[in-house]
VOSEVEX-359908 format. One line per field, with one value per residue (C-alpha): residue number from 0; residue in three letters; z, x, y. Coordinates in steps of 0.5 Angstrom, whole numbers, plus 500, padded with zeros to 3 digits. Example, Ala and Ser with C-alpha at 12.3 -4.5 7.8 and 13.67 -1.06 7.14 Angstrom:
REM VOSEVEX-359908
k <- c(0|1);
r <- c(ALA|SER);
c3 <- c(516|514);
c1 <- c(525|527);
c2 <- c(491|498);
***
This chain:
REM VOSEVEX-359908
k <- c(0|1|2|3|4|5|6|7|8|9|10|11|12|13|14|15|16|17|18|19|20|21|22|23|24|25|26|27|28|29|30|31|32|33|34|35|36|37|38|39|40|41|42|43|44|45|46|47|48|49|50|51|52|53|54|55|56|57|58|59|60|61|62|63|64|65|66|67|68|69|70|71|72|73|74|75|76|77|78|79|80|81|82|83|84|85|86|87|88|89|90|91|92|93|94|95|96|97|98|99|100|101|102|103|104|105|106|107|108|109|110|111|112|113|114|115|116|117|118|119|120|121|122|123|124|125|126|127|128|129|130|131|132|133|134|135|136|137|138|139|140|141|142|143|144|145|146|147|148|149|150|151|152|153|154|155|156|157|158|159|160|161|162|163|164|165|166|167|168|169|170|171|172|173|174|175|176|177|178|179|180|181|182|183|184|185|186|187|188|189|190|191|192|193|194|195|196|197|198|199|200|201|202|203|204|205|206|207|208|209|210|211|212|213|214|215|216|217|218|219|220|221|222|223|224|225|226|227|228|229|230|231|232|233|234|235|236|237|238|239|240|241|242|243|244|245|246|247|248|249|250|251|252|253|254|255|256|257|258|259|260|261|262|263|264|265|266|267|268|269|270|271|272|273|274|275|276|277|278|279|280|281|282|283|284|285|286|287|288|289|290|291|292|293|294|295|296|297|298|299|300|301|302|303|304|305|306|307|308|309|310|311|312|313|314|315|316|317|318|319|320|321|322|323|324|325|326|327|328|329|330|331|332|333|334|335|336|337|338|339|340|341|342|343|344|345|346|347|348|349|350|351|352|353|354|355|356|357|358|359|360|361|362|363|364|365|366|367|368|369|370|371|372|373|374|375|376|377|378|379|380|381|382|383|384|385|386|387|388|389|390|391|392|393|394|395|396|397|398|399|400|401|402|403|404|405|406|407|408|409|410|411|412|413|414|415|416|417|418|419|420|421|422|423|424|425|426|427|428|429|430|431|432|433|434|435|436|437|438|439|440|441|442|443|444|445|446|447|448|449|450|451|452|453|454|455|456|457|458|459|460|461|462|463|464|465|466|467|468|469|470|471|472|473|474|475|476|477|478|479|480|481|482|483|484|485|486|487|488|489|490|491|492|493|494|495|496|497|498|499|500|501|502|503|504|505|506|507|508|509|510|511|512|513|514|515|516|517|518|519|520|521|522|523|524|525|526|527|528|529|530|531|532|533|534|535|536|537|538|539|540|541|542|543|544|545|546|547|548|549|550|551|552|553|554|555|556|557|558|559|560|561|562|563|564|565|566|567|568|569|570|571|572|573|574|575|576|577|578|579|580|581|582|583|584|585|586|587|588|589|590|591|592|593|594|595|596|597|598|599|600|601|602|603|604|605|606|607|608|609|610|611|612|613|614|615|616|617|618|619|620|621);
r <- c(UNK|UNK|UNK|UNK|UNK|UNK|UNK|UNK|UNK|UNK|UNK|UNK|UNK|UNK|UNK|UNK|UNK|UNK|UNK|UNK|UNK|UNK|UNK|UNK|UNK|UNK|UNK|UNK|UNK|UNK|UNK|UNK|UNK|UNK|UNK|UNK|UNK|UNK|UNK|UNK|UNK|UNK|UNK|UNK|UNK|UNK|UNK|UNK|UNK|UNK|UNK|UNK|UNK|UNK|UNK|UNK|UNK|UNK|UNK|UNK|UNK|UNK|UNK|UNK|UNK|UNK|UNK|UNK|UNK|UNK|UNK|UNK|UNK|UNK|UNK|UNK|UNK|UNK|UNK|UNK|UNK|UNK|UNK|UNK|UNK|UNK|UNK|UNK|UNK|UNK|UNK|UNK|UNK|UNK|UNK|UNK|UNK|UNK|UNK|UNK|UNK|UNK|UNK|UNK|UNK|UNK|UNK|UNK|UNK|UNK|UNK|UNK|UNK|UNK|UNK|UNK|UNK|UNK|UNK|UNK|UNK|UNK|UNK|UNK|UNK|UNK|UNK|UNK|UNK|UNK|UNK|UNK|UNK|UNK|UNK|UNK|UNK|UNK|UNK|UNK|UNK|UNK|UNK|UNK|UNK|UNK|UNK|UNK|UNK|UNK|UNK|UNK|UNK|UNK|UNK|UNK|UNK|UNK|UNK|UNK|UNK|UNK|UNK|UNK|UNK|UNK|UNK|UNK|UNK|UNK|UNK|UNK|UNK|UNK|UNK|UNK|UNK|UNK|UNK|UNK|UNK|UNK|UNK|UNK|UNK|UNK|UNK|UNK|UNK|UNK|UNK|UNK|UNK|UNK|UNK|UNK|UNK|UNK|UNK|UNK|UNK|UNK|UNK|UNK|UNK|UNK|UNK|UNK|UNK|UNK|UNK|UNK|UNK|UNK|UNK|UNK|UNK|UNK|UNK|UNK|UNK|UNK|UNK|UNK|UNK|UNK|UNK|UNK|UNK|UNK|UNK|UNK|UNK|UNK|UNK|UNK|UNK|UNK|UNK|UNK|UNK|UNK|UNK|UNK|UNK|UNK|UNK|UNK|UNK|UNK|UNK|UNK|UNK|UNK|UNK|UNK|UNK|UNK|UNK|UNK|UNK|UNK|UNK|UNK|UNK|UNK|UNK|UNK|UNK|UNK|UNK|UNK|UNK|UNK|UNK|UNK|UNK|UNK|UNK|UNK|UNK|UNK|UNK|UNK|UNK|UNK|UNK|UNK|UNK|UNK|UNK|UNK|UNK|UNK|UNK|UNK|UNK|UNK|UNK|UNK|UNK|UNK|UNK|UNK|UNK|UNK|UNK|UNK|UNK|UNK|UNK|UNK|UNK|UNK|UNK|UNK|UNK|UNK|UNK|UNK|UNK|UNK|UNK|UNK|UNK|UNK|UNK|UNK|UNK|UNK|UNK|UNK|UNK|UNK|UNK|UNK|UNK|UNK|UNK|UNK|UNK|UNK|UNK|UNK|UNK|UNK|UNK|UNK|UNK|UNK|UNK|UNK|UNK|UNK|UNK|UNK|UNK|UNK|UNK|UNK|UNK|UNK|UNK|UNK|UNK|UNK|UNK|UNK|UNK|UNK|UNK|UNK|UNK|UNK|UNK|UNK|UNK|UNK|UNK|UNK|UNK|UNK|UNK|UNK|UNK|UNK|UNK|UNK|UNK|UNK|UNK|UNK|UNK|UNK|UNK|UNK|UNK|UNK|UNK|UNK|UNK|UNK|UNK|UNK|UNK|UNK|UNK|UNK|UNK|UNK|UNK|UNK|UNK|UNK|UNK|UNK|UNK|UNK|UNK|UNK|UNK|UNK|UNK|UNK|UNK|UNK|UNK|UNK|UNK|UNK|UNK|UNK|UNK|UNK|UNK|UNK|UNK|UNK|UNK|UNK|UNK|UNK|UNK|UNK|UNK|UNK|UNK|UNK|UNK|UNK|UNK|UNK|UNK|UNK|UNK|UNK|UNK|UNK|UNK|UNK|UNK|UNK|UNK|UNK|UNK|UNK|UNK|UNK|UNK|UNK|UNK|UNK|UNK|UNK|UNK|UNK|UNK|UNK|UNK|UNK|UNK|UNK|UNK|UNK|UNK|UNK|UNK|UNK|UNK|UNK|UNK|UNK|UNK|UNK|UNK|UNK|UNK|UNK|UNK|UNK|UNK|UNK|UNK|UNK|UNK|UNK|UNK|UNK|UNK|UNK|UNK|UNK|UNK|UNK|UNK|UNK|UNK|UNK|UNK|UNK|UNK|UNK|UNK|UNK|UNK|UNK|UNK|UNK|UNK|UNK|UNK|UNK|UNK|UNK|UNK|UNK|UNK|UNK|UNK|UNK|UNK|UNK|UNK|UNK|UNK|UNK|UNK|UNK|UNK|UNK|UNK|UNK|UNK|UNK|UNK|UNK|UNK|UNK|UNK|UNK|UNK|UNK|UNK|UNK|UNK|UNK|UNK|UNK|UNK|UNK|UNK|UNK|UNK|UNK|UNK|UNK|UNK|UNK|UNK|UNK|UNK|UNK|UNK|UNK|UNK|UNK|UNK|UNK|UNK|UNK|UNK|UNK|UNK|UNK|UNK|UNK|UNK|UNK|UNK|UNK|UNK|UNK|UNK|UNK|UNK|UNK|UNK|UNK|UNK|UNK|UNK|UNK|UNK|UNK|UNK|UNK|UNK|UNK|UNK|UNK|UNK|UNK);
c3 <- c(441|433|432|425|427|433|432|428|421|416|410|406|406|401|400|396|394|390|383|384|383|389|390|395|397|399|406|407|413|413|410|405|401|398|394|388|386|391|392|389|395|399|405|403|406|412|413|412|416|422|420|421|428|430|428|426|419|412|406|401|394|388|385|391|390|390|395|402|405|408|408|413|413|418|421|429|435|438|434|427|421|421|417|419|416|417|413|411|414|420|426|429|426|424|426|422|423|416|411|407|401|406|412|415|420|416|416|420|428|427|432|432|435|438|434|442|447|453|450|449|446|442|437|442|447|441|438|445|447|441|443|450|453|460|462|465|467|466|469|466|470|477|480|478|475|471|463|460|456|449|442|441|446|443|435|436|436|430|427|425|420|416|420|426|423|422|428|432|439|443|440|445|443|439|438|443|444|451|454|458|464|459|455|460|464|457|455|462|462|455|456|464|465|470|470|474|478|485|484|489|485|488|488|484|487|484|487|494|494|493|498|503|500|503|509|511|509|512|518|518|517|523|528|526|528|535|535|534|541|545|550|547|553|557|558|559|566|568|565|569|576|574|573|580|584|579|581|588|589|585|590|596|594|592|599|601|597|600|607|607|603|609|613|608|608|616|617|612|615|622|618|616|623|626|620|622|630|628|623|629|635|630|628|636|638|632|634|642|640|636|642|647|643|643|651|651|646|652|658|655|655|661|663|659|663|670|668|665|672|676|673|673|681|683|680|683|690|689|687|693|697|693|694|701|701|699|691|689|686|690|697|697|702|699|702|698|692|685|682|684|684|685|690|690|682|683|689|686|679|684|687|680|678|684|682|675|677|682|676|671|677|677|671|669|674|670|664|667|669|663|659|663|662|655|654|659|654|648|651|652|646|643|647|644|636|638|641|634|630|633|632|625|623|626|623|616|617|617|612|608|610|608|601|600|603|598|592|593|594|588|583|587|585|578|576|579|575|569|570|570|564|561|563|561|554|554|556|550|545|547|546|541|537|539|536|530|529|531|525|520|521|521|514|511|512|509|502|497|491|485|482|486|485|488|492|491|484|479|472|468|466|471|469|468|463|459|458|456|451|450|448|443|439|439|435|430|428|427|423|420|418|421|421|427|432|438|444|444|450|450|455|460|461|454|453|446|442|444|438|439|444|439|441|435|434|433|427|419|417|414|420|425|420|422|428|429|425|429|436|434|431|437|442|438|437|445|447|443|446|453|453|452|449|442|436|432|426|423|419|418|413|409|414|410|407|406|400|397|390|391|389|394|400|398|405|409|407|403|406|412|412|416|412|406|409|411|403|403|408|404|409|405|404|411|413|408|410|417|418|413|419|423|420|423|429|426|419|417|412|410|405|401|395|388|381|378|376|379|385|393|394|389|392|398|398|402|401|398|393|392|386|381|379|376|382|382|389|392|393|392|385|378);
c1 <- c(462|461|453|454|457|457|464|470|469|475|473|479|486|491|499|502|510|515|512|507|500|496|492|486|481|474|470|463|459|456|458|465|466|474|474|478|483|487|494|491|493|487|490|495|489|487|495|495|489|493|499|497|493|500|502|508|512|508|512|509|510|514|508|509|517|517|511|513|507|500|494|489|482|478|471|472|466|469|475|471|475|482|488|494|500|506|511|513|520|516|517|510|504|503|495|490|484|481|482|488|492|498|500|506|508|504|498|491|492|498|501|506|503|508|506|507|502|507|509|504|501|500|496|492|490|487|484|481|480|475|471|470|474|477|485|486|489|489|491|497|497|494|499|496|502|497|499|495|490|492|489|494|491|484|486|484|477|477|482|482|487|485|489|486|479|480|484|483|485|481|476|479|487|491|498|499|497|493|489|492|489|490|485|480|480|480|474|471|473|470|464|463|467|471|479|483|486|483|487|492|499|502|510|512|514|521|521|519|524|528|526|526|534|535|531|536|543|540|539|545|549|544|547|554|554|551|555|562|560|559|564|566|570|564|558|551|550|557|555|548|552|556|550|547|552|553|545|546|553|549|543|548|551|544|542|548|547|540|542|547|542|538|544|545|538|538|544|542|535|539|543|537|534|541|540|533|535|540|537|531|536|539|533|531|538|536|529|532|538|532|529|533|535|528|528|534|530|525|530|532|526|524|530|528|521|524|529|522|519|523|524|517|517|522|519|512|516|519|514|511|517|517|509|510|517|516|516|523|522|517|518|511|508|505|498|499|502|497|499|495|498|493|498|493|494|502|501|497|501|508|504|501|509|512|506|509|516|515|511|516|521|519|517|524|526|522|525|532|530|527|533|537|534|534|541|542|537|541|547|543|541|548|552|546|547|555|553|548|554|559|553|551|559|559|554|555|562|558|554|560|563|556|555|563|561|555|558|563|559|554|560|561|553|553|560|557|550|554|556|550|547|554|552|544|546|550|544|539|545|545|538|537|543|539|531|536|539|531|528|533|532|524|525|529|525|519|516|513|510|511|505|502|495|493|487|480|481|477|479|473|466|460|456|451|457|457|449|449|454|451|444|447|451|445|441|447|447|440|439|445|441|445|443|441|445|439|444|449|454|460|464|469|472|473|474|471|463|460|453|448|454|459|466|468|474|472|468|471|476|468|465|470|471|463|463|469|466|460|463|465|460|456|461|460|452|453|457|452|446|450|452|459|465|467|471|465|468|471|475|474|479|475|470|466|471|465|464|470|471|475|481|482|482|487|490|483|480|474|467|464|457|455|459|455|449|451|452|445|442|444|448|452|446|444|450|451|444|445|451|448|443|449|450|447|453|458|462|465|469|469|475|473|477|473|475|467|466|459|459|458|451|447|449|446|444|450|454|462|465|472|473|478|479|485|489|495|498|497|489|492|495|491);
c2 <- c(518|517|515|513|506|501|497|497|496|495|499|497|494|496|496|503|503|509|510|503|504|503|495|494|491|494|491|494|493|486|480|480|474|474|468|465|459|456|460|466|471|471|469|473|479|475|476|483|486|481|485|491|490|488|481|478|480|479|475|479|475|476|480|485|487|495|495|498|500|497|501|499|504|503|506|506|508|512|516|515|514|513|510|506|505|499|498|491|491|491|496|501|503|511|513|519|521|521|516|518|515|515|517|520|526|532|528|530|527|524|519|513|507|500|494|491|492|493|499|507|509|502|499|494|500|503|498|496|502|504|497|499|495|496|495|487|482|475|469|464|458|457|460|466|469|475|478|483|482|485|486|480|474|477|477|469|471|476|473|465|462|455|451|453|452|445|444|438|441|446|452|457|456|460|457|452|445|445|449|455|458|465|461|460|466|470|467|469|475|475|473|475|481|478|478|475|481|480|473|473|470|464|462|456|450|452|458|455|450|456|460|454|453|461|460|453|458|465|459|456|463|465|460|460|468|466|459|464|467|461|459|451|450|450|445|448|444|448|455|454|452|459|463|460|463|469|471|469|474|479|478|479|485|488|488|490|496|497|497|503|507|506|508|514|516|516|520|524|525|527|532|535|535|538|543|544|545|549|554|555|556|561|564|565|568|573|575|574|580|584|584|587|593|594|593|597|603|603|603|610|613|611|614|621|621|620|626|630|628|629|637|638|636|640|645|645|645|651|654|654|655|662|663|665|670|678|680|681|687|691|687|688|682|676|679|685|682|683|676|670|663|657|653|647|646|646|641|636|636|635|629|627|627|623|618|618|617|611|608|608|606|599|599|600|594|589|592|591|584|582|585|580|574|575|575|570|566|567|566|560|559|560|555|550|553|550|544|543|545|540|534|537|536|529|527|529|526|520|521|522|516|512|514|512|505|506|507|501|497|500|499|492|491|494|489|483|484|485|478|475|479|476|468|470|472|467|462|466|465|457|457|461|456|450|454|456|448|445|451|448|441|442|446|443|437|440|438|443|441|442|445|450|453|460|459|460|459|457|458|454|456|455|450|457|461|455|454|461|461|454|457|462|457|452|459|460|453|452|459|456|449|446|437|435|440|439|438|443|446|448|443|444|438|439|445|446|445|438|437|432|428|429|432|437|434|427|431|431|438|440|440|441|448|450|449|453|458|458|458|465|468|466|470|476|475|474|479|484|482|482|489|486|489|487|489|487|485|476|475|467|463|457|455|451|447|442|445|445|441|434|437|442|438|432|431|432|425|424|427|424|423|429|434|431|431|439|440|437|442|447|450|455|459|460|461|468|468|470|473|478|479|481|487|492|491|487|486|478|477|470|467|462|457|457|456|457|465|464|466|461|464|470|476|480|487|490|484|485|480|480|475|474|466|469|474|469|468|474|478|485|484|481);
***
């Protein structure tokens, strides 16, 4: 940020065309008078600067033909010198860094500038930008339809025209005649920081009535869609009759429905226990099978051991037989014979082998019966599996047969509850026709007011805003030496500066004039002081018209007391006085009408004087 200045400041205005030679004029920090005849151009300046900052198209007089440019230097807070140019044909401004004679595409920190505040980059962001204001929105109406604030709406602070010196309407408007909510939520917003973005915008009683016009046609457009599904041919006593006794057919075959799928679930659980039946009759028969060919396995081998023993006992029999005869090769007789044999041995093996064999003799007869009466088991179980073979087909039979009854009757169920819904949609749709019919007759009754208001809102100043600007504007006056300014506060009702009791619009043009001027030289002193963003600079158009000769204010009356007992106070010293006071943060340029070569006040250091009784209509050209 640039140290060297704490506001913007106009250093000089100036207007250059093709072979002319530059005319200017030269602003300094503080207080600059511009002062000449009447119709010698000094307005013409105040209309220039405004120009430049976005206003509307200068006539530029006859001594201005062959001039195209304006030329604006300005000293900026945080950029720091800059020029802008714009042609008198209108169109956007052209920004460079530095103070140059022209300006144009090659120069320093070049850029295009929109003369609107809609449009960016624009003049109005920048300038508002360098005097550390913040993006608002301000209210239009108390329906808080919101604009933005702009360079535009806040040039009636900084810049003020003679007629709006003198006017009679409130301090706070621009061009119109009433005030605004844009004036009031523009003077809070100045003095508080506070816009009106957090207002909730309402619609008008227009677009109300509107919307209620759309909400009866959307209703009506509703109800004939459900009118053209009615049956007309019907009344809602018959359609209700018809829809009892839709309900209780429904009813009916529902529990139809419910007994034969009781019917099915129970045959459906004998078919089950028959396969169940079934399954373990089959198991039996398998496990009884397996069995009898290992009963059979064991009568083989009990047939193999008795063949063994048998042998075995034949055997030890002929062994003794044998013992007891002569050797067959040498006839030796059994006493004389080498070989022994152990004869008791071979007896108690044959009797071991006879106990064996009866052993396995009954044994196998157990076996043999055994085997017998498992056979005649599974025969047994055989004729079962067929017996349950034949019940399971008849009760799957049945079952089959159920499910047919069922889902006749299920399809019965499902046509008949089809009815219903027909008669019930039927029943909503009338219902809903009479909401719709019922909801257009409330709505169409309905009232909206014309002026609607957002709640909540509160467009004027506190009792405390006012009082403080109040105190601000009382401190001007009394350095001004203003007569008499004791009570001093800016009214709500009237929107405007009311000193000791009086309204400023019941004052003559003089005073009207100061207290305008006053009014805004104290927002600026206040927003100073209360670290509020400001511009810094005025541009003031005769606003002591008190001091004017006779013949400057023809149409104006003649002075009233008050503007002679100011002329008596010496009120014109005091004013340049404090105002040069002001310069550390603010610059005032102050247009007055004199013939006189000498000057309104003698000069203060610092202080700029643009006189020429002699400039003609326009304050450029001498």
């Amino acid at each position: 940020m640039n140290g060297t200045i704490s506001h913007i400041r106009i250093d000089r205005v100036a207007m250059t065309g093709p072979q002319k030679k530059t005319v200017d004029v030269p602003f300094v920090d503080g207080v600059n008078i511009v002062w000449g005849a009447s119709n010698a151009g000094k307005s013409f300046i105040r209309k220039s600067i405004d120009y430049i900052f976005g206003g509307e198209k200068v006539d530029v007089p006859a001594e201005g033909i062959g001039y195209d440019n304006f030329i604006v230097w300005l000293s900026t807070p945080m950029t720091g010198p800059i020029t802008l140019r714009r042609s008198v044909h209108g169109g956007d401004i052209y920004m460079a860094l530095g103070h140059a004679e022209f300006v144009n595409s090659n120069s320093r920190g070049y850029d295009e500038l929109k003369a609107s505040h809609v449009q960016s980059p624009n003049v109005s962001k920048f300038v508002l930008q360098q005097s550390g204001f913040r993006e608002a929105r301000l209210l239009k109406n108390e329906r808080a339809e919101k604009s933005p604030f702009s360079l535009r709406v806040l040039i009636r602070y900084l810049i003020v025209d003679e007629t709006r010196m003198i006017d009679e309407k409130s301090i706070l408007l621009h061009h119109n005649t009433t005030v605004t909510a844009e004036d009031k939520t523009l003077i809070k917003f100045l003095l508080t920081g506070v816009d009106g973005s957090s207002v909730e915008q309402v619609r008008s009683g227009d677009q109300l009535k509107a919307a209620r016009d759309a909400k009866v046609e959307l209703l009506s457009q509703l109800a004939d869609k459900v009118r053209k599904k009615i049956n007309p041919g019907r009344s809602d006593i018959e359609l209700e009759r018809m829809l009892a006794i839709a309900e209780q057919e429904r009813d009916d075959f529902q529990r139809i429905v419910i007994d034969r799928q009781d019917a099915i679930d129970l045959l459906a659980a004998q078919v089950r226990a028959e396969t169940s039946a079934l399954s373990d009759e089959e198991t039996a028969i398998a496990d009884l099978s397996t069995m009898i060919v290992r009963f059979e396995e064991l009568a083989s081998i009990f047939a193999s051991d008795l063949d063994r023993l048998s042998g075995l006992e034949e055997g030890g029999f002929l062994l003794q037989k044998f013992a007891k005869l002569k050797c067959p090769i040498c006839g030796a007789a059994p006493e004389h014979q080498h070989v022994h044999h152990d004869l008791g041995d071979i007896e108690l093996q044959r009797i071991a082998a006879e106990a064996e064999i009866a052993k396995i003799r009954r044994e196998e007869t157990e076996l043999t019966n055994t085997v017998a009466e498992a056979k005649n088991e599974r025969t047994r179980r055989e004729i079962d599996v067929e017996r349950i073979l034949g019940a399971q087909a008849e009760k799957q039979r049945a079952l089959d047969q159920a499910m047919g009854l069922e889902t006749s009757a299920r399809a019965t169920f499902a046509k008949s509850t089809e009815r219903v819904r027909e008669l019930e949609k039927e029943m909503d749709d009338r219902r809903l026709l009479a909401s719709y019919e019922t909801e257009i007759e409330e709505v169409s009754r309905q009232r909206v007011a014309s002026r609607q208001r957002a709640a909540g809102l509160s467009l004027d100043l506190t009792a405390s805003e006012a009082n403080e600007l109040s105190k601000v504007i009382k401190r001007v006056l009394k350095a001004w030496n203003y007569p008499g300014g004791e009570a001093v506060h800016f009214s709500v009702k009237e929107q405007d500066i009311v000193v000791d009791g009086n309204n400023r619009r019941n004052n003559g043009a003089g005073i009207r004039a100061i207290l305008h001027a006053a009014f805004k030289v104290a927002l600026l002193v206040y927003c100073r002081e209360a670290g509020r963003p400001h511009p810094g600079f005025i541009v003031l158009d005769s606003p002591l018209l008190a001091y004017r000769p006779a013949d400057e204010t023809k149409g104006l009356g003649d002075l009233t007391e008050e503007e002679l007992e100011v002329q008596r106070a010496n009120l014109a010293v005091h004013f340049y006085e404090h105002l040069h006071g002001l310069q550390s943060f603010a610059q005032i340029i102050v247009i007055e009408n004199h013939k006189s070569d000498q000057a309104v006040v003698a000069p203060y250091p610092n202080t700029q004087f643009t006189r020429n009784p002699n400039l003609g209509r326009a304050g450029f050209f001498g």
